[in-house]
C-alpha positions in Angstrom: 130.2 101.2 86.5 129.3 101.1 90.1 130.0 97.9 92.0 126.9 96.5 94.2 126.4 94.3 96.4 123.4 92.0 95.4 121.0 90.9 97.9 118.6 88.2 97.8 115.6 89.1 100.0 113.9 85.7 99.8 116.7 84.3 102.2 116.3 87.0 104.4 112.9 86.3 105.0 112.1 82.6 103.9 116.1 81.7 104.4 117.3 79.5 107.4 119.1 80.9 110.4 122.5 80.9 108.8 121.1 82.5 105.5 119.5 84.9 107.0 122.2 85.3 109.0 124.4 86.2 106.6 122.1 88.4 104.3 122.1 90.5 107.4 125.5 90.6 107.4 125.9 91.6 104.1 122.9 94.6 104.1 125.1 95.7 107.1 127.8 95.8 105.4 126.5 97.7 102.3 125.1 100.1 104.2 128.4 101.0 105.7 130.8 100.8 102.9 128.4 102.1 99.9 124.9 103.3 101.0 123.4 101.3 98.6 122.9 97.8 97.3 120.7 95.7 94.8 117.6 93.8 95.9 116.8 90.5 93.9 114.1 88.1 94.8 111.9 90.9 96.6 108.3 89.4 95.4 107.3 92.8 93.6 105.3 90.8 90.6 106.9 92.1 87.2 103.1 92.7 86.0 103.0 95.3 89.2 106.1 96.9 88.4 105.4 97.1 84.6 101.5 98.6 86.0 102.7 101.3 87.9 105.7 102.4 85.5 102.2 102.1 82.7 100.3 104.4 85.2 103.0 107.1 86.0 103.7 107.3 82.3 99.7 107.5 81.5 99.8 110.6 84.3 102.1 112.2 83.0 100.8 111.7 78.7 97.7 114.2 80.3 96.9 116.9 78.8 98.9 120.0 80.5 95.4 121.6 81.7 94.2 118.0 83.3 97.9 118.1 85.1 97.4 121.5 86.3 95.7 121.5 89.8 98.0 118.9 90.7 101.3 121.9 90.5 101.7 122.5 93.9 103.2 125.1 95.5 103.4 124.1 99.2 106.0 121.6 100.2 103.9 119.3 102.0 101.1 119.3 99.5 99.8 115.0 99.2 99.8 115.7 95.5 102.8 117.2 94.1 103.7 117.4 90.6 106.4 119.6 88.6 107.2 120.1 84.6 110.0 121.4 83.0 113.5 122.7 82.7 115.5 124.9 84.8 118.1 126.8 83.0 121.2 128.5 85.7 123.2 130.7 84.6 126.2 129.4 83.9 124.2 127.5 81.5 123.6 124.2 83.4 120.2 122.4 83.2 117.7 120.4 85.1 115.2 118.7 83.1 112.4 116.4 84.9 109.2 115.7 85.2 107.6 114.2 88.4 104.5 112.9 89.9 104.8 112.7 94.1 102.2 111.1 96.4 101.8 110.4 99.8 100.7 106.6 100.0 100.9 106.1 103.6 99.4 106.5 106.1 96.8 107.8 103.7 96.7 107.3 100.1 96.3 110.7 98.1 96.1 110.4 94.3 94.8 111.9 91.1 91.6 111.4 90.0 92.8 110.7 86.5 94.2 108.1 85.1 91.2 105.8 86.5 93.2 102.9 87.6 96.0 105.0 88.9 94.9 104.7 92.7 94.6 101.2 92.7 97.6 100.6 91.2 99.8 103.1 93.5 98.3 101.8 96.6 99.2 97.8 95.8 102.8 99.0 94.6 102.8 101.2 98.0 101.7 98.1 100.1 104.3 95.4 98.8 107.2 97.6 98.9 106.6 99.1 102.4 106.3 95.6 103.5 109.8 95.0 101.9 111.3 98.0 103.9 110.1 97.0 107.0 111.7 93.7 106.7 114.7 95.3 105.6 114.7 97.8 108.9 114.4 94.6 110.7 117.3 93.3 109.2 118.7 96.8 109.6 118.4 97.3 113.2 119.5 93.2 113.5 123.0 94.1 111.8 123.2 97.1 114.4 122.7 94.9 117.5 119.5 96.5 117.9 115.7 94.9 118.9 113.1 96.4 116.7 111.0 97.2 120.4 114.0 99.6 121.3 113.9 101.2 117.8 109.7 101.8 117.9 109.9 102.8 121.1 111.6 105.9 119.9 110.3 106.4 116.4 107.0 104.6 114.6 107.9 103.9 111.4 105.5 100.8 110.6 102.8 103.8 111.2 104.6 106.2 109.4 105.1 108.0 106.1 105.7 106.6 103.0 105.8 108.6 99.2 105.7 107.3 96.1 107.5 109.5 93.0 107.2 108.9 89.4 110.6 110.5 87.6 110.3 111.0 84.1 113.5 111.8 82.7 114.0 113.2 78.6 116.8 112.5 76.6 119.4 115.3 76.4 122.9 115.9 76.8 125.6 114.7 78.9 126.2 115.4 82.6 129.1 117.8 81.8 125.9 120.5 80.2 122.5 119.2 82.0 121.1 116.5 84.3 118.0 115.6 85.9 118.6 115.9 89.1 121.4 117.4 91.0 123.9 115.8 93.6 121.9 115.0 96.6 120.9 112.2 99.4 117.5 111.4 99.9 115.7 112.5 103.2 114.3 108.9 103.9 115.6 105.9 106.3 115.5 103.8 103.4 114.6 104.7 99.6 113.6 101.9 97.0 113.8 102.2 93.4 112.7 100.7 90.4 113.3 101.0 86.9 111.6 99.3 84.1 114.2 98.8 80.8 118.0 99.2 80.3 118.6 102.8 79.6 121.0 104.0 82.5 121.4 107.4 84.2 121.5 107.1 87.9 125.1 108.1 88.9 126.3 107.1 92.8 129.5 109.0 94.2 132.0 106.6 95.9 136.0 106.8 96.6 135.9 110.6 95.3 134.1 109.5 91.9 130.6 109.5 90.3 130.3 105.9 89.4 127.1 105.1 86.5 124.3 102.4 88.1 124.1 99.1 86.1 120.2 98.2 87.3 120.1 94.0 87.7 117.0 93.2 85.3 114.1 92.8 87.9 115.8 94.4 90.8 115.0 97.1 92.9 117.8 99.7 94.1 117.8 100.3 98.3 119.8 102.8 99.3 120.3 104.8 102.7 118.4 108.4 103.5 119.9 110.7 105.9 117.3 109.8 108.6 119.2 106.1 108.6 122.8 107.5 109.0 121.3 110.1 111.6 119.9 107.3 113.6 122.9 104.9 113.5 125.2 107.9 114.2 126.8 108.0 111.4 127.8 104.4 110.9 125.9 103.8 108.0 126.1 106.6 105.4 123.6 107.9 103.1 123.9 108.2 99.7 125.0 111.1 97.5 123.5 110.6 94.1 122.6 112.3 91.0 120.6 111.9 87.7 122.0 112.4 84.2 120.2 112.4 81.1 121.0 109.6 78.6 121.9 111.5 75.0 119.1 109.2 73.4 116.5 107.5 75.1 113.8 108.6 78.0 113.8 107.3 81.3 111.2 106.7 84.1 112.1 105.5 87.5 109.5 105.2 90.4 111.1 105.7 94.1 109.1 105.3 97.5 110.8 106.5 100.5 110.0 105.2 103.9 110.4 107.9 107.0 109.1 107.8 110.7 105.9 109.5 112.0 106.1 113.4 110.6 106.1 114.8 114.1 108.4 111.8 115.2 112.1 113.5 116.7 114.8 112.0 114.9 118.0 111.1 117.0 121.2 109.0 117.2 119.6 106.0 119.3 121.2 106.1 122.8 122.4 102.4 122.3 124.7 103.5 119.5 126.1 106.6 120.9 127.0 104.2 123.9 128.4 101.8 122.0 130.3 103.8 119.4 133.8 104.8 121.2 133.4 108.6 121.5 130.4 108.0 124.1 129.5 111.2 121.7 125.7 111.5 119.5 126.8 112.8 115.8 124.0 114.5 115.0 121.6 116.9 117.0 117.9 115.7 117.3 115.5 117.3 115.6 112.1 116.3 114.2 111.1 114.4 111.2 108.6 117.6 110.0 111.5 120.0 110.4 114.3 118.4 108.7 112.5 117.8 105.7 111.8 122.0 106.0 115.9 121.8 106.6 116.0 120.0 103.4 113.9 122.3 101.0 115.9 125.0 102.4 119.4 123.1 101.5 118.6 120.7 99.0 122.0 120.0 97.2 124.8 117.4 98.3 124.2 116.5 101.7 123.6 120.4 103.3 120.8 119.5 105.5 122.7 116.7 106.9 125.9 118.8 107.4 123.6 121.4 109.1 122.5 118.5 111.9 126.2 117.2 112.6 127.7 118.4 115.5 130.8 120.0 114.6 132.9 118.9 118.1 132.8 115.0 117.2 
């Protein structure tokens, strides 16, 4: 099992000075050394999370015709759903359902089930509030004001997705998975997991290490857009999806990114202040990295295809 740093959000934002001092410390560090930590205390009612788990699973119990219109083909289609298995050749599989969304700044969702909306667009609300507060404390632990940070990309008017994962038993991770090795595009993604069954994997000191969710927690862990901005001081994380041999599994992720047409940059304050006087990473715009992304969507290939190479 992976180790995780716990931390407990209500001291970060109802703490005193010296708590909140030191939860900031500690997201800081957890960025840095793991990409990820757990996040207990968040004020995401269990009703809501149990409602929108309840509402993804209701989507995807639809008959296949109802589910249909919502296939898309485009990549930046504000309904996107996908069914199935993907055989290679070497006899590996992918096996996943998923329902995505864009929930901000515009909500898009089906028209069926009837209290979907409602129920995407409260779960949406609560837990970009909880990310902003955690780029607060982000940006905090980096020496950075949130002014400098806005001034250079808008993320409190920017895009947020919401993506239902629905996961079927099979076999191990030596013969199929869910979904491959790969780092989200996101500064920040969020998940939550209703139940015990595991399957998310983190990799960490050359291993793949199996995620032991905290009952009522939600997972945070770092995009490439975060370890782009903080050139490359705080990593994003590689992580994969196996199928557990006998139970289902849904998780529901919402991932938090600037302004689509934002440009995406090591901020000048920490290619200053990082030795090498050096940015890590080329700029290039929100839009077209997540184009990079589709192109190169194993392991961290669209973040390797930003890095400079002379640094």
């Amino acid at each position: 099992m992976a180790e995780m740093t716990t931390v407990d959000f209500s001291q970060l934002t109802c703490g005193t000075r010296d708590e909140r001092s030191k939860i900031v410390r500690e997201i800081g560090r957890a960025c840095e050394e793991r990409g990820f930590f757990a996040l207990v205390n968040h004020g995401v009612p269990a009703s809501l999370r149990a409602a929108v788990t309840a509402a993804m699973e209701d989507f995807f119990a639809l008959p296949a015709e109802e589910r249909e219109e919502y296939m898309g083909k485009q990549l930046f289609d504000p309904i996107r759903h996908g069914a199935g298995r993907t055989l290679t050749a070497d006899g590996f599989e992918y096996r996943r359902d998923f329902l995505r969304i864009f929930v901000h700044p515009t909500l898009h969702s089906p028209v069926k089930p009837l209290h979907f909306s409602a129920i995407c667009e409260e779960y949406g609300r609560k837990t970009r509030e909880i990310a902003h507060e955690l780029l607060r404390a982000i940006w905090e632990s980096l020496d950075l004001e949130e002014g400098f940070v806005g001034a250079i990309m808008d993320v409190r008017s920017g895009h947020q997705i919401l993506i239902g994962n629905s996961y079927p038993s099979g076999p191990g991770p030596n013969l199929g998975l869910g979904l491959p090795a790969h780092s989200d595009i996101a500064l920040l993604s969020i998940v939550m997991q209703e139940g015990s069954t595991s399957g998310l994997q983190v990799f960490h000191q050359g291993h793949w290490n199996l995620i032991e969710f905290i009952p009522d927690s939600l997972l945070v862990h770092v995009g490439d857009l975060l370890e782009i901005v903080s050139n490359g001081k705080y990593k994003s994380l590689l992580h994969r999806v196996t199928l557990n041999s006998t139970s289902a599994r849904m998780s529901i992720v919402t991932a938090i990114g600037p302004n689509p047409e934002d440009r995406v940059v090591p901020l000048p304050e920490l290619v200053r202040g990082s030795g090498s006087s050096s940015a890590k990473f080329r700029s290039i715009k929100y839009i077209e990295f997540v184009e990079l992304t589709a192109r190169n969507p194993f392991d961290k290939a669209a973040l390797n295809l930003v890095r400079l190479c002379d640094v």
